[in-house]
DSSP file (Angstrom, degrees, kcal/mol; ACC not computed):
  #  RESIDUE AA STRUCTURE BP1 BP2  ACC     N-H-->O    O-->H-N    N-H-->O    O-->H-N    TCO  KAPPA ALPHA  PHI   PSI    X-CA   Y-CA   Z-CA
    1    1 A X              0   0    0      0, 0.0     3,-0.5     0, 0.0     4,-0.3   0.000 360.0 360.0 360.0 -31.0   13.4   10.9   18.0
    2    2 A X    >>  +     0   0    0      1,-0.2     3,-1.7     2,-0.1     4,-0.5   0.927 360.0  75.4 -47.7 -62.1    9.7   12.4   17.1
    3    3 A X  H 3> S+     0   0    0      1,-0.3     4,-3.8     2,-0.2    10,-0.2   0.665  87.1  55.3 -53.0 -32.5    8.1    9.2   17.9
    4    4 A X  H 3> S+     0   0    0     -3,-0.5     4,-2.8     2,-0.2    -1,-0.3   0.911 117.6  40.1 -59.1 -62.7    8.5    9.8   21.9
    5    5 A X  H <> S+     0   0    0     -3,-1.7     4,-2.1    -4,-0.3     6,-0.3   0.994 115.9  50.5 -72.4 -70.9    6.2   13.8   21.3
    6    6 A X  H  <>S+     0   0    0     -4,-0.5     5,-1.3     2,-0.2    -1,-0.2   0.792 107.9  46.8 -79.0 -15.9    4.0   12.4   19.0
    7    7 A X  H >X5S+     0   0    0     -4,-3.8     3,-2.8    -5,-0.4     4,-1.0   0.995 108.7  63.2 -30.0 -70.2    2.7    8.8   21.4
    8    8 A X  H 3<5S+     0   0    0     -4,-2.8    -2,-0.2     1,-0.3    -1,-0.1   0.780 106.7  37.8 -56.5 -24.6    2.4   11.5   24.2
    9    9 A X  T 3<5S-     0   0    0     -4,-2.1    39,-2.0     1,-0.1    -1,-0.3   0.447 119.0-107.1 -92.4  17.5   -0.6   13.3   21.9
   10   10 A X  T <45S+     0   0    0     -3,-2.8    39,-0.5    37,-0.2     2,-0.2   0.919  72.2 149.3  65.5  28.6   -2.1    9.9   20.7
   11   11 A X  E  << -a   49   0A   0     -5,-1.3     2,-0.6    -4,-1.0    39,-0.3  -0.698  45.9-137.8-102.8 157.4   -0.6   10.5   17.1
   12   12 A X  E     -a   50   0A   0     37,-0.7    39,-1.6    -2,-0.2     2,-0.6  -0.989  26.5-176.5-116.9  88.1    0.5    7.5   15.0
   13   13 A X  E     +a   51   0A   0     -2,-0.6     2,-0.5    37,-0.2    39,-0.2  -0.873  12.0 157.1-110.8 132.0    3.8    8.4   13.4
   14   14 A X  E     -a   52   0A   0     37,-2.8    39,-2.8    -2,-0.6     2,-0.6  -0.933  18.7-157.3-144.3 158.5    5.4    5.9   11.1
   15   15 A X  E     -a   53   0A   0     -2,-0.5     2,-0.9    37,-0.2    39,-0.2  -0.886  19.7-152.0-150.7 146.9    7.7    5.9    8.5
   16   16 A X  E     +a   54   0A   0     -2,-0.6    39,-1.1    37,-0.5     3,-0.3  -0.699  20.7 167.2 -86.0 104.7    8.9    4.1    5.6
   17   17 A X        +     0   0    0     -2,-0.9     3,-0.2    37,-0.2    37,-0.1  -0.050  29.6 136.3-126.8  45.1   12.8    4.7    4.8
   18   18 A X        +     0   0    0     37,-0.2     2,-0.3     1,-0.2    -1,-0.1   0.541  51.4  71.2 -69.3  -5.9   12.9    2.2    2.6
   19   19 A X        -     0   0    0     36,-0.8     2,-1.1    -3,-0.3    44,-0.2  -0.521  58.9-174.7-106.1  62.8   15.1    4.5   -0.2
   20   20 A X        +     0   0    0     -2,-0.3     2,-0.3    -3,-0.2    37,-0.0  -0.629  15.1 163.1 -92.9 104.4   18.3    4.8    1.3
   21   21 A X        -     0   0    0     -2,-1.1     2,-0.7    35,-0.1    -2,-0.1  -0.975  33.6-131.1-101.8  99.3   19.8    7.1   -1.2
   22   22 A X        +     0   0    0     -2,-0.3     2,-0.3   108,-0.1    -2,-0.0  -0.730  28.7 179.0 -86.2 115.3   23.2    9.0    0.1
   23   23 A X        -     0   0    0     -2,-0.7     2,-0.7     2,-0.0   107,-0.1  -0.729  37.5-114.1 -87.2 158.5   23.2   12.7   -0.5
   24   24 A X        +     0   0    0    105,-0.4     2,-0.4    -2,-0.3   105,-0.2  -0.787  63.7 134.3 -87.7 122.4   25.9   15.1    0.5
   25   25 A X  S    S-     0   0    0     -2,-0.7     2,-0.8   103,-0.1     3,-0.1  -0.970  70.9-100.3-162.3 159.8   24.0   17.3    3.3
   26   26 A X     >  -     0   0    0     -2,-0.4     4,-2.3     1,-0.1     3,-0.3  -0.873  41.7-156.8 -97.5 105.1   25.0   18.6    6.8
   27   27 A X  H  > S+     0   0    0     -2,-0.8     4,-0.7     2,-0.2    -1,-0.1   0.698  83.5  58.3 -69.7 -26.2   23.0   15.7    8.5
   28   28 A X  H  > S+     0   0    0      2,-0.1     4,-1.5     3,-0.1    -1,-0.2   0.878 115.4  33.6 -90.4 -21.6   22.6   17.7   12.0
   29   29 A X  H  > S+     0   0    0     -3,-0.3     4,-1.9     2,-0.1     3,-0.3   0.961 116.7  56.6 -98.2 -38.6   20.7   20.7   10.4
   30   30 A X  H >X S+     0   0    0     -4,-2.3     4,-2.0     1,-0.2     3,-1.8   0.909 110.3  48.8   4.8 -87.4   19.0   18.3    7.7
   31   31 A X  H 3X S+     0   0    0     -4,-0.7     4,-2.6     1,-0.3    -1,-0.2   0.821 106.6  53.1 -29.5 -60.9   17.6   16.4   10.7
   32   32 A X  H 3X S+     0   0    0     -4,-1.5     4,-0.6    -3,-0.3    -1,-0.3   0.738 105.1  53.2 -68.5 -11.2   16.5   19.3   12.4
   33   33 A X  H XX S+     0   0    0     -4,-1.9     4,-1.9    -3,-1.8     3,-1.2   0.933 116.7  41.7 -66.3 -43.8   14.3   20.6    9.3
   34   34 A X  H 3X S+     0   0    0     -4,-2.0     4,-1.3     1,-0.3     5,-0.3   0.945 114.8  47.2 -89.0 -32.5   12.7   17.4    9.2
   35   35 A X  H 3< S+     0   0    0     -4,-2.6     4,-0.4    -5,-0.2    -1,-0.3   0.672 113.2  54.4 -44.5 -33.9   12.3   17.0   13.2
   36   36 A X  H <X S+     0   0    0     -3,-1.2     4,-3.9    -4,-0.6    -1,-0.2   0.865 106.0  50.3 -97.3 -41.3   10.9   20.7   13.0
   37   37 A X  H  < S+     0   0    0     -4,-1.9    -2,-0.2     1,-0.2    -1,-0.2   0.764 110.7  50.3 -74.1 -10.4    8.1   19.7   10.2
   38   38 A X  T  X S+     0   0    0     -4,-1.3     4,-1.5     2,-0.2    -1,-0.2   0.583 108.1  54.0 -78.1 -19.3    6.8   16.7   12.4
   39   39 A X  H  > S+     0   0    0     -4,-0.4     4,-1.2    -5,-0.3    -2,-0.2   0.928 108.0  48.6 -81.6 -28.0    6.6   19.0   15.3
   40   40 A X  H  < S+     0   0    0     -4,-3.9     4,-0.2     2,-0.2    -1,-0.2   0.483 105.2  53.1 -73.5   1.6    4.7   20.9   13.5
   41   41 A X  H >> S+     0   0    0      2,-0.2     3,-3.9     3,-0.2     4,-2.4   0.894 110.4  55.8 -73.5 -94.6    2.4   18.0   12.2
   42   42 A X  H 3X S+     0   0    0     -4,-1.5     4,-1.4     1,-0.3    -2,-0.2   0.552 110.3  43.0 -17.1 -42.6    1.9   17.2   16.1
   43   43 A X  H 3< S+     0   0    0     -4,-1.2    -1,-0.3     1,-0.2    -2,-0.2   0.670 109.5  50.1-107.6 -18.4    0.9   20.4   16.8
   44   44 A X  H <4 S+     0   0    0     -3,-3.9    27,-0.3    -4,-0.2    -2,-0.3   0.558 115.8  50.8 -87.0 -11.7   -1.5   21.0   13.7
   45   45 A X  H  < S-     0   0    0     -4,-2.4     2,-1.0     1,-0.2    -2,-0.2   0.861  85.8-167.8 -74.4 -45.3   -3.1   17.1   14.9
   46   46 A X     <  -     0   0    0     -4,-1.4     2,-0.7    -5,-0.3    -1,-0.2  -0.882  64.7  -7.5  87.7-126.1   -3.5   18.3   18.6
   47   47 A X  S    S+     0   0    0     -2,-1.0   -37,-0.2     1,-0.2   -36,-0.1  -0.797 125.6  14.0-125.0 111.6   -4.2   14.8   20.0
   48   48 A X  S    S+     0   0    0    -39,-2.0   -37,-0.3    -2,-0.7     2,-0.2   0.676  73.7  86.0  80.9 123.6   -4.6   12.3   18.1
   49   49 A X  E     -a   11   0A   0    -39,-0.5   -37,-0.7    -3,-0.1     2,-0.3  -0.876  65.5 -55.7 167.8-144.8   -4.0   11.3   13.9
   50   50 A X  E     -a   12   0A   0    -39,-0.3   -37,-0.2    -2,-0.2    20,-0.1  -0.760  27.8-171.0-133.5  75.1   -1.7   10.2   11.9
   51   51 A X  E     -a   13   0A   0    -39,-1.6   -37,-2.8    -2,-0.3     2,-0.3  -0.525  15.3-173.4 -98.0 132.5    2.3   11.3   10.7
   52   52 A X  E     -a   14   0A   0    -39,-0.2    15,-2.4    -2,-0.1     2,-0.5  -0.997   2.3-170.3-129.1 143.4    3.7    9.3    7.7
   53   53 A X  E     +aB  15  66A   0    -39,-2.8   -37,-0.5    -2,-0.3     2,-0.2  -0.939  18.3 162.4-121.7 105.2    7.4    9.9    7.0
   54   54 A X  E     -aB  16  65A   0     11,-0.9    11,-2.2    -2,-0.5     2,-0.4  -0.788  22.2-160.6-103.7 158.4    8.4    8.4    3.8
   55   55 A X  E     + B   0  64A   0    -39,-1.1   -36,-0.8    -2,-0.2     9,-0.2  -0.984  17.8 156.3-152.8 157.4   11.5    8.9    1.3
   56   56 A X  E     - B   0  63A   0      7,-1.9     7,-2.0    -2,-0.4     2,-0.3  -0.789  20.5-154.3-140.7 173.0   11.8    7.8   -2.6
   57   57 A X  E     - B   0  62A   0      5,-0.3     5,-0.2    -2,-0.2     2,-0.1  -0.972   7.2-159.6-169.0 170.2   14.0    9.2   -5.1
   58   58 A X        -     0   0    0      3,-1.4     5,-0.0    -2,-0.3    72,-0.0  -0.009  57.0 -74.0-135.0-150.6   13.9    9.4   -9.0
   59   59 A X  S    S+     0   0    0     -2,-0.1     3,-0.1     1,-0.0    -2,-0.0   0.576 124.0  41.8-111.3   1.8   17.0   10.0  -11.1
   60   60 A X  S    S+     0   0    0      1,-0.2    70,-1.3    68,-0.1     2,-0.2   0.699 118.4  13.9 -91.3 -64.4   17.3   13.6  -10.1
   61   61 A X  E     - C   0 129A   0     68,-0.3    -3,-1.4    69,-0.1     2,-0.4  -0.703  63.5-129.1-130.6-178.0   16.7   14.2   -6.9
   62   62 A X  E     -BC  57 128A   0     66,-0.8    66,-1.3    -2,-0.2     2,-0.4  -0.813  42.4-152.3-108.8 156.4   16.3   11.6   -3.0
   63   63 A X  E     -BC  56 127A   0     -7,-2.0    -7,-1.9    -2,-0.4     2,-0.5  -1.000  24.2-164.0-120.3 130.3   12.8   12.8   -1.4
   64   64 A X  E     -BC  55 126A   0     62,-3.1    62,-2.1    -2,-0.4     2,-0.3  -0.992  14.8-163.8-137.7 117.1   11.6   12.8    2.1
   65   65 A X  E     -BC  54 125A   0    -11,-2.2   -11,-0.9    -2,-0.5     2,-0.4  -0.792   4.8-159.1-118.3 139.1    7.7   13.2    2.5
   66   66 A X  E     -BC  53 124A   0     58,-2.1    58,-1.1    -2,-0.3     2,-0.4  -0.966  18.1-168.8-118.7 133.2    5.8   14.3    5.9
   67   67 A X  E     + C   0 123A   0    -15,-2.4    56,-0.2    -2,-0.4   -14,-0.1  -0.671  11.2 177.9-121.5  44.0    2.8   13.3    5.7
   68   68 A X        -     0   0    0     54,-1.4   -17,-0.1    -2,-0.4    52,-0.1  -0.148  31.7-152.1 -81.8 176.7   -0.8   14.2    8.2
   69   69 A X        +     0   0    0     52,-0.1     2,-0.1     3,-0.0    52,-0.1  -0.023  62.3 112.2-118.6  47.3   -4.0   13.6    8.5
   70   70 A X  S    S-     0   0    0     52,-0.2     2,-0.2   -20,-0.1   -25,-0.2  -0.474  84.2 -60.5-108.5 167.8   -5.0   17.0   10.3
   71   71 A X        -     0   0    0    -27,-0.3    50,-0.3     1,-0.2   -26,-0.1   0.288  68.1-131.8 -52.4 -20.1   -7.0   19.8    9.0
   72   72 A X        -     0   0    0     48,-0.2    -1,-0.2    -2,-0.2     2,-0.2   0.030  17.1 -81.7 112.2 144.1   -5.2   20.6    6.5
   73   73 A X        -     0   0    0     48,-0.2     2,-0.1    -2,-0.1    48,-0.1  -0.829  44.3-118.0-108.6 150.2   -3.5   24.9    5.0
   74   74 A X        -     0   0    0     -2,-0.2     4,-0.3     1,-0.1    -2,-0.0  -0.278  20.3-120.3 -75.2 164.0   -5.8   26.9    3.1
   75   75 A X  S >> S+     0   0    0      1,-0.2     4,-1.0     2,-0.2     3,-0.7   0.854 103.9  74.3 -56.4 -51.1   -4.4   27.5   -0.6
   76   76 A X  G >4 S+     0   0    0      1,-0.2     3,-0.6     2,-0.1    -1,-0.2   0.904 111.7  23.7 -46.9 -56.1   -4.4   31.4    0.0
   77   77 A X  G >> S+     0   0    0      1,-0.2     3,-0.9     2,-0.1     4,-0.8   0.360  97.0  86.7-128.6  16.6   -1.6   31.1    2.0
   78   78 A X  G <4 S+     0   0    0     -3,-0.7     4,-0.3    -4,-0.3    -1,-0.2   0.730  88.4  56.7 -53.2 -39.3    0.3   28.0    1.2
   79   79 A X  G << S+     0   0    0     -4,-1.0    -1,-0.2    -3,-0.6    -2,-0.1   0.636 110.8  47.4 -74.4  -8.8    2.3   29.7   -1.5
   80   80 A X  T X4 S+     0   0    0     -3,-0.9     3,-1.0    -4,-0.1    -2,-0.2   0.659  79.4 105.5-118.3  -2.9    3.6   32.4    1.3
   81   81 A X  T 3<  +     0   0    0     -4,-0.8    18,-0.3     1,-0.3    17,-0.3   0.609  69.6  73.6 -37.6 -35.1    4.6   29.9    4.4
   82   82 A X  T 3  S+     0   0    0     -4,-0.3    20,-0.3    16,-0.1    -1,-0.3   0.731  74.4 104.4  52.8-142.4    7.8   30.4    3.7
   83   83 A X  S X  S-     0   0    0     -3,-1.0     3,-0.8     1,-0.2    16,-0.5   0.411  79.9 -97.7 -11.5 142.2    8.3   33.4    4.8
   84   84 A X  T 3  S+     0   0    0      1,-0.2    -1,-0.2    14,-0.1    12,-0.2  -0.347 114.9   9.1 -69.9 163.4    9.8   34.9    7.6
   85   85 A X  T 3  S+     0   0    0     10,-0.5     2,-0.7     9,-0.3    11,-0.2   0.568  92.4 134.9  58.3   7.9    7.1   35.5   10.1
   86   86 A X    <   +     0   0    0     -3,-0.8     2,-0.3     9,-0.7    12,-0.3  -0.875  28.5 159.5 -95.7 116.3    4.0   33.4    8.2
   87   87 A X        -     0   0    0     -2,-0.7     2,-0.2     8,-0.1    -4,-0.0  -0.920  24.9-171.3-127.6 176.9    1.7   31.0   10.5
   88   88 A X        -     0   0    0     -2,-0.3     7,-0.0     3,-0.0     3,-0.0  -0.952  62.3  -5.4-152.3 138.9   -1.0   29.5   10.7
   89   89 A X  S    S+     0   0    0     -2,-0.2     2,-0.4     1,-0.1   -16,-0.0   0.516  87.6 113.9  78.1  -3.4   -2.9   27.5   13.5
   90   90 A X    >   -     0   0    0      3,-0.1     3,-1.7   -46,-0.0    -1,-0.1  -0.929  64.5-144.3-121.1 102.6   -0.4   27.6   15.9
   91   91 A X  T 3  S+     0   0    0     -2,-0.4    -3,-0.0     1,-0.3     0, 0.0  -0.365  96.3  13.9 -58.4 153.8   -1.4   29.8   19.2
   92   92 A X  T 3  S+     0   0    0      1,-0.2    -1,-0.3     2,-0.0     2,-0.2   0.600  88.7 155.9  49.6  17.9    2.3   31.4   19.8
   93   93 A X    <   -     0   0    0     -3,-1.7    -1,-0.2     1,-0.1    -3,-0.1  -0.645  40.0-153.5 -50.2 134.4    3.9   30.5   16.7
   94   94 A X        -     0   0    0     -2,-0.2    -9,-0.3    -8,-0.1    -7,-0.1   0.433  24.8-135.7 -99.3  11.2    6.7   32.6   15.8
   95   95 A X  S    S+     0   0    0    -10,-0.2    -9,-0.7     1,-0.1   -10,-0.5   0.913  83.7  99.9  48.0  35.0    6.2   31.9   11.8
   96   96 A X     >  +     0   0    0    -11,-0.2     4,-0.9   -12,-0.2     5,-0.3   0.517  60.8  70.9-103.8 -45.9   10.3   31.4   11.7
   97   97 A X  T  4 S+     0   0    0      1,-0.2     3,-0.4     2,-0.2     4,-0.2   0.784  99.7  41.9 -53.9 -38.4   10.3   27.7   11.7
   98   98 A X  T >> S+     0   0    0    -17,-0.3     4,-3.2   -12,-0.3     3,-1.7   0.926 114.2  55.6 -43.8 -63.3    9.0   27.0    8.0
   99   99 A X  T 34 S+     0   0    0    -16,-0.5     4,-0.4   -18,-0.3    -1,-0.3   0.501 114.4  41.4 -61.9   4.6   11.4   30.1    6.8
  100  100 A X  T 3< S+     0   0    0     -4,-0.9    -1,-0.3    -3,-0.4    -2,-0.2   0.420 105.0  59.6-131.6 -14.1   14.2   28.1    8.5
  101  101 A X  T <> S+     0   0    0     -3,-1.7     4,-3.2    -5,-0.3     5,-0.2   0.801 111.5  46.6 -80.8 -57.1   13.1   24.6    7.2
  102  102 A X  H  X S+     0   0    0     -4,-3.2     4,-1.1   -20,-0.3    -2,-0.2   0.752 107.3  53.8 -85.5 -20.1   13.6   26.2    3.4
  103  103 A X  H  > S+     0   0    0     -4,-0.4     4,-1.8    -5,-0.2    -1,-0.2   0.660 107.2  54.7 -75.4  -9.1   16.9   27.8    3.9
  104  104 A X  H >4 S+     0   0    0      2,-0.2     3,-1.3     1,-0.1    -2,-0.2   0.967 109.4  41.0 -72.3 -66.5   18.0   24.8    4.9
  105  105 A X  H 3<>S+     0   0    0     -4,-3.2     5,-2.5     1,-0.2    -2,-0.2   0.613 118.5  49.9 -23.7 -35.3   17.0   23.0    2.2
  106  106 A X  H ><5S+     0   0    0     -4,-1.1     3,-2.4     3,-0.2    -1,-0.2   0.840  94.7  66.1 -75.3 -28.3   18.2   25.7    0.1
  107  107 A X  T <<5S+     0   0    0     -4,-1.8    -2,-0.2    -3,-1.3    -1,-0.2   0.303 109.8  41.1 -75.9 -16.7   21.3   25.9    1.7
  108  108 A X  T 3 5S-     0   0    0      2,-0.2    21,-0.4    -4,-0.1    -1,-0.3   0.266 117.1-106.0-135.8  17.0   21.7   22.0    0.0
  109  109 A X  T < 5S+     0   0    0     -3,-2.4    -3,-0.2     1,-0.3    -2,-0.1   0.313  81.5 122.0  83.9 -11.7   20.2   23.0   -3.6
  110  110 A X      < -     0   0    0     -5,-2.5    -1,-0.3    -6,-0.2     2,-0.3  -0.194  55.6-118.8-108.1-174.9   17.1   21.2   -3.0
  111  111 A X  E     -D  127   0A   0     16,-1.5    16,-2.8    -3,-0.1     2,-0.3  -0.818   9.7-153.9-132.0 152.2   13.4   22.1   -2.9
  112  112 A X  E     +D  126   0A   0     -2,-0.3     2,-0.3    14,-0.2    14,-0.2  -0.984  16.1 175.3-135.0 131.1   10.9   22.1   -0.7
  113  113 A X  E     -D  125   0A   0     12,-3.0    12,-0.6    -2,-0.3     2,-0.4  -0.844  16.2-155.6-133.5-177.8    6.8   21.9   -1.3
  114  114 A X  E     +D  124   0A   0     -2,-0.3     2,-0.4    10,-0.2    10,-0.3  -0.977  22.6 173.1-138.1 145.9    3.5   21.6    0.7
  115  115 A X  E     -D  123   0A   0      8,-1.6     8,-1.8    -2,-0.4     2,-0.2  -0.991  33.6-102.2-151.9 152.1    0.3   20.0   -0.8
  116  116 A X  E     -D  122   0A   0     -2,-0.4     2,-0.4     6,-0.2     6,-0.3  -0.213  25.7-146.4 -59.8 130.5   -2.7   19.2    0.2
  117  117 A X        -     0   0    0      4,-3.4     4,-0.4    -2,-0.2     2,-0.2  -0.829  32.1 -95.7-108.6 164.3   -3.7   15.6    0.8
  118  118 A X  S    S+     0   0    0     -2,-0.4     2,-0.3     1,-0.2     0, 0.0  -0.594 104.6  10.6-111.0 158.6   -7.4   14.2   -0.1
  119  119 A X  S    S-     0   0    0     -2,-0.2     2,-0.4   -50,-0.0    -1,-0.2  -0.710 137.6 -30.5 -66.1  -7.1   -9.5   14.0    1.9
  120  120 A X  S    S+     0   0    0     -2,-0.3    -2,-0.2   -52,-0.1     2,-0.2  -0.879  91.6  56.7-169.2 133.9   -7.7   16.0    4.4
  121  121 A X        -     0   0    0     -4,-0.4    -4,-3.4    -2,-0.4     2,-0.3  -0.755  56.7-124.8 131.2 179.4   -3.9   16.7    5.6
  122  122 A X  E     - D   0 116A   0     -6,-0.3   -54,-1.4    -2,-0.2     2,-0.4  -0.922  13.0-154.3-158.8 163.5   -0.9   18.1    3.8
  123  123 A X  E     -CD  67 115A   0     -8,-1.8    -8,-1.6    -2,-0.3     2,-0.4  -0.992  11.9-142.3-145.3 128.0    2.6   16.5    3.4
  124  124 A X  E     -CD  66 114A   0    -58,-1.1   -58,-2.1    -2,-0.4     2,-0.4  -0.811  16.2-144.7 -86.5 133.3    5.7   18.7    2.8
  125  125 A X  E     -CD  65 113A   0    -12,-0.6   -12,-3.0    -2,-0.4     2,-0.3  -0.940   8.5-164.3-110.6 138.3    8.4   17.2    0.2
  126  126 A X  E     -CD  64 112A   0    -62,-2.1   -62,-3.1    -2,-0.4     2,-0.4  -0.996  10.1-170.2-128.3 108.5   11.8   17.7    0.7
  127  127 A X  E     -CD  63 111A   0    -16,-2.8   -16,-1.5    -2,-0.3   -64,-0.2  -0.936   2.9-174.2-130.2 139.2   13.8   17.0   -2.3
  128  128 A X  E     -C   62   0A   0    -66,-1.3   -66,-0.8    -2,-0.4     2,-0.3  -0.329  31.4 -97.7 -86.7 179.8   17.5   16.8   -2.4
  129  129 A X  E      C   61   0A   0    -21,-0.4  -105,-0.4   -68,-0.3   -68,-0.3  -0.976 360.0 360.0 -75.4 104.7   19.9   16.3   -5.3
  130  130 A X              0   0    0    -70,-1.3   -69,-0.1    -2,-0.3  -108,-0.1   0.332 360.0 360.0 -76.3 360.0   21.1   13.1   -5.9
């Protein structure tokens, strides 16, 4: 449903969902956490890059990766994004969307991370309980 937002900006989104793993989740807010971290990919590329959406799983948990190649969060504040009220990079961001991504996710047991990708981008993991 992404794929429509991110053509319009010249972005490349693709994904690999080759690990079809059933979890127990409520599949319409689920959706929207991950729908909400590609818009926010789109909007830290501006116009034009790269979204990869992958998922894997291990014997623990199912995993769902987002993936850019856009500038990239500083360290300092990576650990506090969170949070209610934390952006970055977004003129008129309300810093809610993140804090609303991770109670969803909590909301199903799972974890949620951001990291840095080399040489540049960051991919949030979303991993459920299998």
């Amino acid at each position: 449903s992404m794929r429509r937002e991110a053509e319009a900006h010249q972005i490349k989104l693709d994904a690999d969902l080759r690990c079809h793993i059933e979890v127990g989740c409520d599949d319409v807010k689920m959706e929207r956490a991950i729908a909400n971290l590609i818009k926010n990919a789109i909007e830290a590329l501006g116009n034009g890059g790269h979204i990869a959406v992958s998922s894997y799983a291990d014997d623990h948990y199912a995993y769902i990766r987002i993936e850019d190649d856009g500038p990239g969060i500083p360290e300092a504040i990576r650990d506090k994004l969170f949070g209610s009220v934390v952006t970055y990079g977004k003129k008129g961001g309300t810093g809610l969307g993140l804090a609303i991504v991770k109670s969803t996710v909590d909301m199903h047991h799972g974890k949620i991370t951001c990291q840095a990708v080399s040489p540049r981008g960051t991919a949030f993991v979303i991993a459920l309980p299998r």
